[in-house]
Biopython code that builds the backbone (N, CA, C, O; Angstrom):
import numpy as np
from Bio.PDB.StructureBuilder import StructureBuilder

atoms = [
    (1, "UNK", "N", (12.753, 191.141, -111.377)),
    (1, "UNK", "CA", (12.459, 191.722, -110.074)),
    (1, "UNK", "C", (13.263, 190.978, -109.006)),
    (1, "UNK", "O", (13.607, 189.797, -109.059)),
    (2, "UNK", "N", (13.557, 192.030, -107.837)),
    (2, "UNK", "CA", (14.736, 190.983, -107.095)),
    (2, "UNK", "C", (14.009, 190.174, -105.814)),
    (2, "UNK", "O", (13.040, 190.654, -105.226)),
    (3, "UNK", "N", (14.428, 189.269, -105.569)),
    (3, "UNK", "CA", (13.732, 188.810, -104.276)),
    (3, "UNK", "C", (14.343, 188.947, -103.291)),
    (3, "UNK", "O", (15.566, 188.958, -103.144)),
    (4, "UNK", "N", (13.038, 189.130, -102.092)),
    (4, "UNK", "CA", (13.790, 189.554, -101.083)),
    (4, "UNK", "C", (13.704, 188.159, -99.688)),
    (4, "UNK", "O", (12.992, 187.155, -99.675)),
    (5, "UNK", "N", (14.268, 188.423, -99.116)),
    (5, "UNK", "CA", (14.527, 187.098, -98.396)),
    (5, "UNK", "C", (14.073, 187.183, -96.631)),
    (5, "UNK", "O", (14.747, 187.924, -95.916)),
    (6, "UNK", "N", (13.181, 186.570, -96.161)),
    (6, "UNK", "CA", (13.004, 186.616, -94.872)),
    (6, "UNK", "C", (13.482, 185.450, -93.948)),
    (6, "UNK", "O", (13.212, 184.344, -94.415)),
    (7, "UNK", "N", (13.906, 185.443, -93.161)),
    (7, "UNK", "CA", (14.384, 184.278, -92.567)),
    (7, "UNK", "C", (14.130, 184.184, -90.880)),
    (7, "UNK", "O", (14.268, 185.105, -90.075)),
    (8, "UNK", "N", (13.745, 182.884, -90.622)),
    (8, "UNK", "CA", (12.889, 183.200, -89.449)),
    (8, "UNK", "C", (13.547, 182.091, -88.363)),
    (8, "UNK", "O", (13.736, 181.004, -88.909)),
    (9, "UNK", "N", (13.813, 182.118, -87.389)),
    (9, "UNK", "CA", (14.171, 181.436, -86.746)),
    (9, "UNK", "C", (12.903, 180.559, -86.006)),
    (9, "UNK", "O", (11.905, 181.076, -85.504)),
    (10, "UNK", "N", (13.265, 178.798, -86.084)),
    (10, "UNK", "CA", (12.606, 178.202, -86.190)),
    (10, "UNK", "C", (11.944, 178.238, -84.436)),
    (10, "UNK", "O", (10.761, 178.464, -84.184)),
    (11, "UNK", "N", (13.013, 177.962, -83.388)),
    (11, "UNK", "CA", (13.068, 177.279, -81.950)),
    (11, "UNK", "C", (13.232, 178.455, -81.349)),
    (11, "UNK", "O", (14.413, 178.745, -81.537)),
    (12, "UNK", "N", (12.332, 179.931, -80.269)),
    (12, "UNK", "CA", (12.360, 179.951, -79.155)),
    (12, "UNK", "C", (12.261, 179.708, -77.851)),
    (12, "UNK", "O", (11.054, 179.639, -77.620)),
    (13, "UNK", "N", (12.817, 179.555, -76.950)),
    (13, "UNK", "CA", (12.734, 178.941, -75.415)),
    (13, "UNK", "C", (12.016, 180.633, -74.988)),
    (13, "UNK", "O", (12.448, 181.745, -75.292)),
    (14, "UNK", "N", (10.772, 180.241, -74.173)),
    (14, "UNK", "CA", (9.898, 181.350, -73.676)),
    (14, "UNK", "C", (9.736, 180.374, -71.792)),
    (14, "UNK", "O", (9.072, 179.353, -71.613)),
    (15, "UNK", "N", (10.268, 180.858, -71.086)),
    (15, "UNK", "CA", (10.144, 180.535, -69.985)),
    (15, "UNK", "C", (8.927, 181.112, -68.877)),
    (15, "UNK", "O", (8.927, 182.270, -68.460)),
    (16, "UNK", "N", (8.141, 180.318, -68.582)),
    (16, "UNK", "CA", (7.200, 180.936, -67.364)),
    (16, "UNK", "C", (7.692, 181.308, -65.927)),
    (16, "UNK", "O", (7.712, 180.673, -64.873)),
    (17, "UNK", "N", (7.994, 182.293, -66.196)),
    (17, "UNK", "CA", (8.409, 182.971, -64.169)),
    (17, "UNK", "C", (7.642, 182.084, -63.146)),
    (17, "UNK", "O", (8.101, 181.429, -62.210)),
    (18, "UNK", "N", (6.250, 182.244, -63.597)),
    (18, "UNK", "CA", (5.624, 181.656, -62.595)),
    (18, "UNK", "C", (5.660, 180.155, -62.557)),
    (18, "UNK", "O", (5.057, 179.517, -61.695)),
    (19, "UNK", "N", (6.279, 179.679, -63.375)),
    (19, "UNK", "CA", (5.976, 177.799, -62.938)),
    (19, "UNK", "C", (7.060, 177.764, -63.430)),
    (19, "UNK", "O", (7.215, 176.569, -63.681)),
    (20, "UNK", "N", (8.308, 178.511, -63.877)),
    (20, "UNK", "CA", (9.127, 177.697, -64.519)),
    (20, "UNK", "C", (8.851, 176.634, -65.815)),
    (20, "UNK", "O", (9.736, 176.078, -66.465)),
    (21, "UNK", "N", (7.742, 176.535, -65.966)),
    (21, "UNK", "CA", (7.617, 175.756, -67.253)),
    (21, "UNK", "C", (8.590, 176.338, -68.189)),
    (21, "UNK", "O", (9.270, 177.350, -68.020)),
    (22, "UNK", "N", (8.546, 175.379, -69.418)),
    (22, "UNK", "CA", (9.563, 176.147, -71.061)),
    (22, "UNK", "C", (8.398, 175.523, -71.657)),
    (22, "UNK", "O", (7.840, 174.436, -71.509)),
    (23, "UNK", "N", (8.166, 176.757, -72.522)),
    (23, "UNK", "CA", (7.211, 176.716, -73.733)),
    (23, "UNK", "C", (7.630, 176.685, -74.270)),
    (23, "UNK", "O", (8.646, 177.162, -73.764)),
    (24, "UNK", "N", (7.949, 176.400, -75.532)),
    (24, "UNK", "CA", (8.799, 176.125, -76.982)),
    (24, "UNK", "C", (7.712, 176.923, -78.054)),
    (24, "UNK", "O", (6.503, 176.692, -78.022)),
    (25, "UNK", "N", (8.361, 177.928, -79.033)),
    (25, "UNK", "CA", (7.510, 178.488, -79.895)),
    (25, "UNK", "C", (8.532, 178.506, -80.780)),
    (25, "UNK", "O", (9.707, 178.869, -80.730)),
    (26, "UNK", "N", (7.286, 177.674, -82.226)),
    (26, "UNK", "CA", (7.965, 177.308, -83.228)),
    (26, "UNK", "C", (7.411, 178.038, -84.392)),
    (26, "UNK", "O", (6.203, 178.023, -84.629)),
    (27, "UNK", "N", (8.282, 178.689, -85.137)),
    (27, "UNK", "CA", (7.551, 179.484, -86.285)),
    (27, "UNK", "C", (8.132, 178.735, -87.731)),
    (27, "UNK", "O", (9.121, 178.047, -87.988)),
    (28, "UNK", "N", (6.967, 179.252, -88.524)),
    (28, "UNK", "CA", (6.666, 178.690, -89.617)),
    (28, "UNK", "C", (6.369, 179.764, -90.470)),
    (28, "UNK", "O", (5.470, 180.541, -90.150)),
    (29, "UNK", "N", (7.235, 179.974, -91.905)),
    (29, "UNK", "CA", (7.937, 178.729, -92.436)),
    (29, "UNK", "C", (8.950, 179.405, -91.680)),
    (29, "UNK", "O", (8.928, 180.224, -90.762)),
    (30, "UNK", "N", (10.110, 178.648, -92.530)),
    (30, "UNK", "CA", (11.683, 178.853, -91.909)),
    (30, "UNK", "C", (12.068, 180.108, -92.553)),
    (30, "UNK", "O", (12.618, 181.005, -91.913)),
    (31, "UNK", "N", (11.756, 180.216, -93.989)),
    (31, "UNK", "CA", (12.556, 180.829, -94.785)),
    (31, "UNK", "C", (11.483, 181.252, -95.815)),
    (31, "UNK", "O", (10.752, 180.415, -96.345)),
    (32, "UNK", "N", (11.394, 182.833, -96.138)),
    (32, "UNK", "CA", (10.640, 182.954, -97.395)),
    (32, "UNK", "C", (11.411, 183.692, -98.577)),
    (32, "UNK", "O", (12.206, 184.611, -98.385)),
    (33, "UNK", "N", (11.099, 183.208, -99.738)),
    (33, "UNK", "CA", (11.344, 184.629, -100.946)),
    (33, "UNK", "C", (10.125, 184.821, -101.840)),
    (33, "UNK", "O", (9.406, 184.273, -102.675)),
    (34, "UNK", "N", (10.437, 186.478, -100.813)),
    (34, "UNK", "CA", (8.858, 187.074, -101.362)),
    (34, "UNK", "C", (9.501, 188.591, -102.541)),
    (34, "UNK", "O", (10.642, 188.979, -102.292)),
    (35, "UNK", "N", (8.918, 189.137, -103.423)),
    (35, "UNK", "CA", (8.691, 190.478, -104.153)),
    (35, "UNK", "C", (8.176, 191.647, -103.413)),
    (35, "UNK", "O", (7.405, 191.421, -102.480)),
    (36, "UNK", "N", (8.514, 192.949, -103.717)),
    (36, "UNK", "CA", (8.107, 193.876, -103.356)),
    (36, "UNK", "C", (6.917, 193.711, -103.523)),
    (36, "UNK", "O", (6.538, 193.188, -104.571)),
    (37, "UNK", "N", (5.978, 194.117, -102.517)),
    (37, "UNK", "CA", (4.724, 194.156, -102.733)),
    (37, "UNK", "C", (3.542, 193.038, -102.833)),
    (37, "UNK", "O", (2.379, 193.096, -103.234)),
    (38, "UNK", "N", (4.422, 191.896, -102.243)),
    (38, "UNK", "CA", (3.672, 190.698, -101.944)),
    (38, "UNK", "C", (3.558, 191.043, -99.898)),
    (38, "UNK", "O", (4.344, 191.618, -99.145)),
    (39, "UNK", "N", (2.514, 190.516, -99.700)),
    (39, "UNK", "CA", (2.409, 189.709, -98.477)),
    (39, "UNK", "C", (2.962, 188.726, -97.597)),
    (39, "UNK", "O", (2.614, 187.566, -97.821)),
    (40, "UNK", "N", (3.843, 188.959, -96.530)),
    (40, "UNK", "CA", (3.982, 187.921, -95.986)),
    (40, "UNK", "C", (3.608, 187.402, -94.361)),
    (40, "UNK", "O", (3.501, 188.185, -93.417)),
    (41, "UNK", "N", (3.503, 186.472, -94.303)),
    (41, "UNK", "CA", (2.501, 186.000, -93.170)),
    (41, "UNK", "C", (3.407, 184.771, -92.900)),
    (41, "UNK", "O", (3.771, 183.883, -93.671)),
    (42, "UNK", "N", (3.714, 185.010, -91.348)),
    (42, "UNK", "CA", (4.626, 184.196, -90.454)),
    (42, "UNK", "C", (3.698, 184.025, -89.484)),
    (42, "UNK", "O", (2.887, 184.853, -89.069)),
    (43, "UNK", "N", (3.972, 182.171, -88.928)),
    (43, "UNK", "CA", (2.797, 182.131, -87.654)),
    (43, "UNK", "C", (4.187, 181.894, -86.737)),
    (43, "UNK", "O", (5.388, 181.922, -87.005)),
    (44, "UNK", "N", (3.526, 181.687, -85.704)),
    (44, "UNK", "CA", (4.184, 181.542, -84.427)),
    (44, "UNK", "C", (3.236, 180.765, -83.641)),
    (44, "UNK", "O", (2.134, 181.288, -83.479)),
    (45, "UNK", "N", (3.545, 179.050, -82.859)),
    (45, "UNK", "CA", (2.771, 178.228, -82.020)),
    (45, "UNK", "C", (3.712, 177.754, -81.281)),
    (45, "UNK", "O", (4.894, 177.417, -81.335)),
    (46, "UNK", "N", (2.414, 177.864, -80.227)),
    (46, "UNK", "CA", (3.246, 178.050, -78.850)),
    (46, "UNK", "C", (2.874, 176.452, -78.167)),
    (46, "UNK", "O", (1.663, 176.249, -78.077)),
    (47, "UNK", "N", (3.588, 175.549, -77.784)),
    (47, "UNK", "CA", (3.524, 174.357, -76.892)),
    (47, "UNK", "C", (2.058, 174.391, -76.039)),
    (47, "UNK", "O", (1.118, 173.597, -76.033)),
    (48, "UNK", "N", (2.308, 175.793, -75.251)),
    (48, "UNK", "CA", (0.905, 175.775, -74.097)),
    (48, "UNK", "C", (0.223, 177.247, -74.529)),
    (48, "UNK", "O", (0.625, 178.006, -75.411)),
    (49, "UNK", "N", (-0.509, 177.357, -73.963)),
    (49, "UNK", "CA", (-1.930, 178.510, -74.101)),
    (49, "UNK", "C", (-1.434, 179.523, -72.992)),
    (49, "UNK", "O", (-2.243, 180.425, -72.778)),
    (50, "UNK", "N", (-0.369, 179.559, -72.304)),
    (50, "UNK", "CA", (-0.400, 179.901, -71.170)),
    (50, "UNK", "C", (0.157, 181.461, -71.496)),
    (50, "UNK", "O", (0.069, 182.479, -70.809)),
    (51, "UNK", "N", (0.813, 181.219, -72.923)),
    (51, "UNK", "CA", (1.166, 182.466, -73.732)),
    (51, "UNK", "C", (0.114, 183.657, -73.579)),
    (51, "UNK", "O", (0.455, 184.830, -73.425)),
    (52, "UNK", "N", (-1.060, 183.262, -73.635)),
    (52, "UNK", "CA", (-2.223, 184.102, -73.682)),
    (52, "UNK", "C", (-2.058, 184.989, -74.789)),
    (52, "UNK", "O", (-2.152, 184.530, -75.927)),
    (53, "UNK", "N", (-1.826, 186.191, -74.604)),
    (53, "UNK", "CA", (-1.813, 187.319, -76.009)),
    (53, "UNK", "C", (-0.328, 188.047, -75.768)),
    (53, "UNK", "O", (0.052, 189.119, -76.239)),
    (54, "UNK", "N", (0.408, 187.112, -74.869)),
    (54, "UNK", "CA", (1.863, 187.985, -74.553)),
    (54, "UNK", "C", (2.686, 187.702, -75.154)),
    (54, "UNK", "O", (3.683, 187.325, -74.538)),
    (55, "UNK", "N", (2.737, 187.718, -76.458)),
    (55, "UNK", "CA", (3.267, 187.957, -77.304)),
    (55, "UNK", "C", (3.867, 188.821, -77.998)),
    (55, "UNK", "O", (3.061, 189.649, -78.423)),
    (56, "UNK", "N", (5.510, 189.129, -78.496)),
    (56, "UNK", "CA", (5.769, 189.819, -79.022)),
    (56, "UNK", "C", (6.959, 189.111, -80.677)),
    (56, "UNK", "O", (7.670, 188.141, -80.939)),
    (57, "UNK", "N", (6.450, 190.469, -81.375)),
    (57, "UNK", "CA", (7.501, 190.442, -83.057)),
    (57, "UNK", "C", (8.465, 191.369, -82.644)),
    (57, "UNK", "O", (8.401, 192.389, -81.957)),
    (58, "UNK", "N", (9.626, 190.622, -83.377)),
    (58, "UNK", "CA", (10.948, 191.436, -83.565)),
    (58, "UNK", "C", (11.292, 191.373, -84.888)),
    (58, "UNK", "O", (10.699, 190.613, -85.654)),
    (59, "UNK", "N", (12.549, 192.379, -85.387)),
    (59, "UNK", "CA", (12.620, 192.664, -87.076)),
    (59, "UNK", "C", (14.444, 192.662, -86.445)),
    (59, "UNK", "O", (14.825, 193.543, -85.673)),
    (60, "UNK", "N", (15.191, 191.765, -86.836)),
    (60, "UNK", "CA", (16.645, 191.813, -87.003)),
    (60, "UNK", "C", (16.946, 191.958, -88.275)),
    (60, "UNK", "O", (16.392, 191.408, -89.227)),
    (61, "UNK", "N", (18.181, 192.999, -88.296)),
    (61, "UNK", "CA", (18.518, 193.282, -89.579)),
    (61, "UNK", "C", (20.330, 193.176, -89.520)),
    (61, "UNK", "O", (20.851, 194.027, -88.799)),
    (62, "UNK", "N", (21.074, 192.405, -90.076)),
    (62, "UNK", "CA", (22.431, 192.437, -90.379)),
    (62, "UNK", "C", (23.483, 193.157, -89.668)),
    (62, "UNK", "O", (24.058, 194.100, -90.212)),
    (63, "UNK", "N", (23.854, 192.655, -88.132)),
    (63, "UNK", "CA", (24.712, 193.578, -87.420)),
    (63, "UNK", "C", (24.032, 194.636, -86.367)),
    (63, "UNK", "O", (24.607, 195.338, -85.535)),
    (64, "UNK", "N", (22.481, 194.525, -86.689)),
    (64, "UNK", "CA", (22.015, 195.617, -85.304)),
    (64, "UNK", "C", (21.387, 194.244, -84.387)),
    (64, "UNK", "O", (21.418, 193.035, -84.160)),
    (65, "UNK", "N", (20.803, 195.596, -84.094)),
    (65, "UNK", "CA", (20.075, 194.788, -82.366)),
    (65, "UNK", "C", (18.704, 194.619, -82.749)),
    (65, "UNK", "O", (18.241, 195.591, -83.346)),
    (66, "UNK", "N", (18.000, 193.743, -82.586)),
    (66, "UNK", "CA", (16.700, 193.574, -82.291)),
    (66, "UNK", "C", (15.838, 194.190, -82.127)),
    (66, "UNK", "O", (15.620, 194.562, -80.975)),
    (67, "UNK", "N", (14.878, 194.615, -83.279)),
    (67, "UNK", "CA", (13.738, 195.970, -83.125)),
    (67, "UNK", "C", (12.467, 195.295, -82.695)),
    (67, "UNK", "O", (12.083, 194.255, -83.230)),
    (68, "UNK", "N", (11.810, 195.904, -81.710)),
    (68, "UNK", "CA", (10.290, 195.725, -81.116)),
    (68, "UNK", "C", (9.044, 195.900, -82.251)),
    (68, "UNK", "O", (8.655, 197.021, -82.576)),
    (69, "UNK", "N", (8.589, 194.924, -82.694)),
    (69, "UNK", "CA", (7.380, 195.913, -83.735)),
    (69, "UNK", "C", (6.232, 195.878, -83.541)),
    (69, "UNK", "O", (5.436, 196.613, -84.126)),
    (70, "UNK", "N", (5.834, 194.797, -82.460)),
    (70, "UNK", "CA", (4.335, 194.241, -82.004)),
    (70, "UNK", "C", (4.682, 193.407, -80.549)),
    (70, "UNK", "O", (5.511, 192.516, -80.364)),
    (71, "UNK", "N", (3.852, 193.956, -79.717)),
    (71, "UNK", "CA", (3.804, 193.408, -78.683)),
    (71, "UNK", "C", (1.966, 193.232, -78.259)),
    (71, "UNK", "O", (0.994, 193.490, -78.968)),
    (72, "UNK", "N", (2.022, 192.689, -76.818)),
    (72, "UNK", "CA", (0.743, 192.351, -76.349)),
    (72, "UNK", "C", (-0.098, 191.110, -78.151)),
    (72, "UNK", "O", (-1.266, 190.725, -78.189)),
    (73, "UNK", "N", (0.323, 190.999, -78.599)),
    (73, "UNK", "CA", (-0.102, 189.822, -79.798)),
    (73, "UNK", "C", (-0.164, 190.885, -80.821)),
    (73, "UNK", "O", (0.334, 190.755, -81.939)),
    (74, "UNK", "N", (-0.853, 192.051, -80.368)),
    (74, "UNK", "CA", (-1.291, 192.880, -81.711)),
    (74, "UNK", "C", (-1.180, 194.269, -81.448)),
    (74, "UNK", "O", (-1.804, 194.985, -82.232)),
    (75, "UNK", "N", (-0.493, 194.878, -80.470)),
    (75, "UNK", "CA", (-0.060, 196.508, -80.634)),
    (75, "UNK", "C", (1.077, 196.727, -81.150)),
    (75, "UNK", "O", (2.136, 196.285, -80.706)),
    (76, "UNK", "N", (0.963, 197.342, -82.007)),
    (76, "UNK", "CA", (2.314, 197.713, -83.136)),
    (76, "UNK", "C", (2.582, 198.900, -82.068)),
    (76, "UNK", "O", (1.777, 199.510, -81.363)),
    (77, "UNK", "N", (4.417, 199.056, -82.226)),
    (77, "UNK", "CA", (5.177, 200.212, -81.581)),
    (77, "UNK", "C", (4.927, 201.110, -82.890)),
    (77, "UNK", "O", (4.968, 200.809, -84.083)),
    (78, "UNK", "N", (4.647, 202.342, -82.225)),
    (78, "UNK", "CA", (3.834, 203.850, -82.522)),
    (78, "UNK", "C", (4.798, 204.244, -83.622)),
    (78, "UNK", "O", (4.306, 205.002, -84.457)),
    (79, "UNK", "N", (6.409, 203.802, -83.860)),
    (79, "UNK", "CA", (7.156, 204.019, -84.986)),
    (79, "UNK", "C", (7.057, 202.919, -86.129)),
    (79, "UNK", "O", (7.695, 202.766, -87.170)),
    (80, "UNK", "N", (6.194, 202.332, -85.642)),
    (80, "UNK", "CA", (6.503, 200.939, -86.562)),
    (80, "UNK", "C", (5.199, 201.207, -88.234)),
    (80, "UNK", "O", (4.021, 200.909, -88.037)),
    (81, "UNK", "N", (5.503, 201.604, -89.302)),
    (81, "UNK", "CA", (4.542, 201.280, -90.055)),
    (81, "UNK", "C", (3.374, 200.526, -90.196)),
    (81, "UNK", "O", (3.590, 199.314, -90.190)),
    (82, "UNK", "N", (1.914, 200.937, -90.352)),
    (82, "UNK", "CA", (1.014, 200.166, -90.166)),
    (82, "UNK", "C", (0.651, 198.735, -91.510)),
    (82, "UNK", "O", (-0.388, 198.091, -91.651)),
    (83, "UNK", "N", (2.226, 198.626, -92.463)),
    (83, "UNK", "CA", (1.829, 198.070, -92.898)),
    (83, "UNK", "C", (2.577, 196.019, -92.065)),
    (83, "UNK", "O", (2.528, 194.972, -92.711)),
    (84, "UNK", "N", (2.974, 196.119, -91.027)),
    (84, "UNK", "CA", (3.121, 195.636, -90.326)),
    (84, "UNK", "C", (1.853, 194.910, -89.142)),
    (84, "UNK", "O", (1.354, 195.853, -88.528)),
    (85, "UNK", "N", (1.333, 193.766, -88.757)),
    (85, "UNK", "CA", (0.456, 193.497, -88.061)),
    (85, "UNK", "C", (0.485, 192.134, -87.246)),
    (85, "UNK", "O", (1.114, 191.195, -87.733)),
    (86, "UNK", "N", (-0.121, 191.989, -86.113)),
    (86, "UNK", "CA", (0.025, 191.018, -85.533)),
    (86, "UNK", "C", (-1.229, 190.591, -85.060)),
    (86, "UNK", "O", (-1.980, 191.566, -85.079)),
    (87, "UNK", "N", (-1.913, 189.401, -84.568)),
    (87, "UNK", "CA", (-3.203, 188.979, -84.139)),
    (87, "UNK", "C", (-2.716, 187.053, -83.647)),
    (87, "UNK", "O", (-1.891, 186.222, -84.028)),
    (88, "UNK", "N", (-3.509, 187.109, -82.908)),
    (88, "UNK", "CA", (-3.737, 185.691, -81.915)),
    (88, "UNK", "C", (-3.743, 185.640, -80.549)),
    (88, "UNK", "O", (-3.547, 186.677, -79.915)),
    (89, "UNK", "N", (-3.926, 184.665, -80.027)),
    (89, "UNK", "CA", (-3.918, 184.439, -78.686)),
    (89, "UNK", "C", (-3.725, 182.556, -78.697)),
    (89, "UNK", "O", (-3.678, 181.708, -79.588)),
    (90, "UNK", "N", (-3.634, 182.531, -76.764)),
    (90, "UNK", "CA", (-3.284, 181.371, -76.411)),
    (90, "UNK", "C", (-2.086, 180.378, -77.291)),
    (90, "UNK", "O", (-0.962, 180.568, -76.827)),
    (91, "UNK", "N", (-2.103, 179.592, -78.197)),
    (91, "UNK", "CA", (-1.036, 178.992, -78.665)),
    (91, "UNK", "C", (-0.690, 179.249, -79.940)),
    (91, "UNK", "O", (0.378, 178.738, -80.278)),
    (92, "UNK", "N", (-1.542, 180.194, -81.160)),
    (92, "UNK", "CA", (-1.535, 180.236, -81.939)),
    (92, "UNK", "C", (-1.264, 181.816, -82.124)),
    (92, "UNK", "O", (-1.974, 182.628, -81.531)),
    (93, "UNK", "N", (-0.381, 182.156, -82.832)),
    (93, "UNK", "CA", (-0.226, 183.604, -83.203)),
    (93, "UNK", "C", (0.669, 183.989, -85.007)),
    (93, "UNK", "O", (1.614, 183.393, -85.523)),
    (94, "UNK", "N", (-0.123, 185.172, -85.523)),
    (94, "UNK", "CA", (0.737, 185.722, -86.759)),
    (94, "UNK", "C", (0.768, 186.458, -87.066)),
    (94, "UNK", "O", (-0.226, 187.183, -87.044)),
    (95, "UNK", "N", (1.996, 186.869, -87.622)),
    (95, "UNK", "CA", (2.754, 188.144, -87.838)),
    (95, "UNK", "C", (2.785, 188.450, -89.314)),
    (95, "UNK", "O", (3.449, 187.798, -90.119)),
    (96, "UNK", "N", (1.890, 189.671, -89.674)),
    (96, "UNK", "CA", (1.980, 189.970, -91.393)),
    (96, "UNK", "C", (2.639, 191.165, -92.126)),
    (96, "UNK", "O", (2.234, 192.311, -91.933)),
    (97, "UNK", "N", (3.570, 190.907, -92.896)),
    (97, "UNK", "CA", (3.503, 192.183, -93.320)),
    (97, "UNK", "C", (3.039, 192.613, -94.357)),
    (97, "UNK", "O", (3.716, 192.084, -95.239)),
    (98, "UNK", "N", (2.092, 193.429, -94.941)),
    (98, "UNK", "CA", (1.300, 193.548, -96.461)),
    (98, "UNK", "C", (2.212, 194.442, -96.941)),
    (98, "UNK", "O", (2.845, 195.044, -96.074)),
    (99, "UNK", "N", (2.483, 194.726, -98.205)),
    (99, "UNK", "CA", (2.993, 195.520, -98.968)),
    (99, "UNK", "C", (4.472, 195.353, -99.096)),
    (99, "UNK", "O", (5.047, 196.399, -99.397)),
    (100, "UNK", "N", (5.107, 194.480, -98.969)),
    (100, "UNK", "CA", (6.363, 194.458, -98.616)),
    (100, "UNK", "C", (7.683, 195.579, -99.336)),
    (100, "UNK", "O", (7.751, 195.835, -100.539)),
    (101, "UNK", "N", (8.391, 195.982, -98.549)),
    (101, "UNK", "CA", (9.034, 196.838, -99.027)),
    (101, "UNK", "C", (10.797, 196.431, -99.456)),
    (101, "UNK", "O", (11.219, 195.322, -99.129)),
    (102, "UNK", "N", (11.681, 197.383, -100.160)),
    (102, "UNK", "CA", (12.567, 196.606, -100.215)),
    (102, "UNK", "C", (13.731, 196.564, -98.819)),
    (102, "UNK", "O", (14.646, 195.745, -98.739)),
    (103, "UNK", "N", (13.455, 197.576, -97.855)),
    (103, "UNK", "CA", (13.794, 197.666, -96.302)),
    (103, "UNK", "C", (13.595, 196.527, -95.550)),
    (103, "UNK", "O", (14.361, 196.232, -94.633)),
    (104, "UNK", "N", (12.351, 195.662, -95.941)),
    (104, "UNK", "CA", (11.650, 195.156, -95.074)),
    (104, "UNK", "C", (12.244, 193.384, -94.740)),
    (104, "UNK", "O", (11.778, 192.549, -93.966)),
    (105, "UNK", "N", (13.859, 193.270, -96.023)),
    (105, "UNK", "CA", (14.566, 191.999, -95.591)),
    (105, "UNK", "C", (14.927, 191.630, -93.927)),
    (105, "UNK", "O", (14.939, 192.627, -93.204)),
    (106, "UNK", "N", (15.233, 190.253, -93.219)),
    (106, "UNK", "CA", (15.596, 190.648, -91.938)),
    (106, "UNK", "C", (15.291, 189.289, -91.732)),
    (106, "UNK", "O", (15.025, 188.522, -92.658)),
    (107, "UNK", "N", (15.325, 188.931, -90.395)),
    (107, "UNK", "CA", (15.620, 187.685, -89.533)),
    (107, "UNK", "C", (14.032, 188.612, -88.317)),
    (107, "UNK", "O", (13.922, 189.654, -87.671)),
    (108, "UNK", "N", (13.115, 187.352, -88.646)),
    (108, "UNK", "CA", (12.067, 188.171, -87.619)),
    (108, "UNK", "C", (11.621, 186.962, -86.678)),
    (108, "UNK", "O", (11.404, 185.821, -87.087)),
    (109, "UNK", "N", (11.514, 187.401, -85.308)),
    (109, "UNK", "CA", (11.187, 185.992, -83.939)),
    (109, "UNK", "C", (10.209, 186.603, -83.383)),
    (109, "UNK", "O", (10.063, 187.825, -83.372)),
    (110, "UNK", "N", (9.373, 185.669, -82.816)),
    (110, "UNK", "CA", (8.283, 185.790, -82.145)),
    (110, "UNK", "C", (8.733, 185.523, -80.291)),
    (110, "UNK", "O", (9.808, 184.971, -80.059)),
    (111, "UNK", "N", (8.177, 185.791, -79.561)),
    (111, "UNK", "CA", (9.177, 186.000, -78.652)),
    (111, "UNK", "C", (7.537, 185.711, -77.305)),
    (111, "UNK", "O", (6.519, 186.371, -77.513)),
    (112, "UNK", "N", (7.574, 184.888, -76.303)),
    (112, "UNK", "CA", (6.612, 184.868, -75.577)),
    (112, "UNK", "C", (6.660, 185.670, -74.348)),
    (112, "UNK", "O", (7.730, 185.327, -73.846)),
    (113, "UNK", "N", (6.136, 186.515, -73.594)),
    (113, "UNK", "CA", (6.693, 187.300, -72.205)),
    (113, "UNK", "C", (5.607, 186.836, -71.065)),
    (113, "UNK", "O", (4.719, 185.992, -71.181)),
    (114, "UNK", "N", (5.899, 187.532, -70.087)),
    (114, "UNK", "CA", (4.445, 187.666, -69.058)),
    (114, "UNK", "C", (4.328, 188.797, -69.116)),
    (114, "UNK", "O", (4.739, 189.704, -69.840)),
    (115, "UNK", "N", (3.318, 188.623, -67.726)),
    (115, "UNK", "CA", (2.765, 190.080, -67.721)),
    (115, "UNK", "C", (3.735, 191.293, -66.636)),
    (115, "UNK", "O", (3.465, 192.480, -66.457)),
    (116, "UNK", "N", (4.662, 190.656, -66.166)),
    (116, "UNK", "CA", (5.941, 191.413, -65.715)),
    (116, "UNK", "C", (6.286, 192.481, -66.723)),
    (116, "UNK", "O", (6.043, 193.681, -66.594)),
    (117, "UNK", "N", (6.952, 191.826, -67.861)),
    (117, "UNK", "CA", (7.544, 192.571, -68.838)),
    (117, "UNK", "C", (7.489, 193.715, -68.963)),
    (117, "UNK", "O", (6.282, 193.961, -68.958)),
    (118, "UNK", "N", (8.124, 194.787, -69.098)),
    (118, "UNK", "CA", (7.851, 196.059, -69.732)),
    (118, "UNK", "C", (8.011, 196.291, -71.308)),
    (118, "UNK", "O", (8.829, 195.709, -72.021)),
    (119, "UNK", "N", (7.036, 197.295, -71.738)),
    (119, "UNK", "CA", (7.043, 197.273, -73.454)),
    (119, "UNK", "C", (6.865, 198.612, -73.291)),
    (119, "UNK", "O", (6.492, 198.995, -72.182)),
    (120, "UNK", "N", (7.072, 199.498, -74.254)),
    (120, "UNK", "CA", (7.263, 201.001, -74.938)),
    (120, "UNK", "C", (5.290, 201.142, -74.676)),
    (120, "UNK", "O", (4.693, 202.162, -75.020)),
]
sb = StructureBuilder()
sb.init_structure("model")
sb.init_model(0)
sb.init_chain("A")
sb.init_seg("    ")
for serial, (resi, resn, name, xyz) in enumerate(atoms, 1):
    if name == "N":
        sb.init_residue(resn, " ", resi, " ")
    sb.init_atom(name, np.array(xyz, "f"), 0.0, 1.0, " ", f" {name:<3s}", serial, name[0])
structure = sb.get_structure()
């Protein structure tokens, strides 16, 4: 069976508009090889709480642009398969995907916003 490979970037810089602070959000692990049809579960922790639930997942894939798949911590975009999910708040957040498919290789970041932001 072939494995498939997720790879996660370790260090985002998430900046606060309002204070200028830098939150640093570090995800874990770095790197997985998972099988079709295994589970995988990526966290994302955030320096401060200040993140609240503004949180968003992205799915990079080889040469495109950056797909939206969960924002606000846990609303999946309306195209995004529900076997995709997100949940947390304040400094702690994770991103799962159950069932894994063989599409589902990619480079995935957790990404912190305010409440400025616009989302789909």
């Amino acid at each position: 069976m072939a494995l498939l490979y997720v790879y996660i970037l370790i260090y985002i810089l998430f900046v606060n508009s309002d204070t200028n602070a830098q939150i640093v959000l570090t995800q874990t692990p770095e790197s997985l090889a998972v099988s079709p049809g295994d589970t995988v579960t990526i966290r994302c922790k955030a320096t401060s709480s200040s993140v609240g639930s503004y949180m968003s997942w992205y799915q990079q894939k080889s040469g495109q642009a950056p797909k939206l798949l969960i924002y606000g911590a846990s609303t999946r975009v309306s195209s995004v398969p529900d076997r995709f999910s997100g949940s947390g708040s304040g400094t702690d957040f994770t991103f799962t995907i159950s069932r894994v498919e063989a599409e589902d290789p990619g480079d995935y970041y957790c990404q912190g916003y305010n409440s400025h932001t616009i989302h789909p």
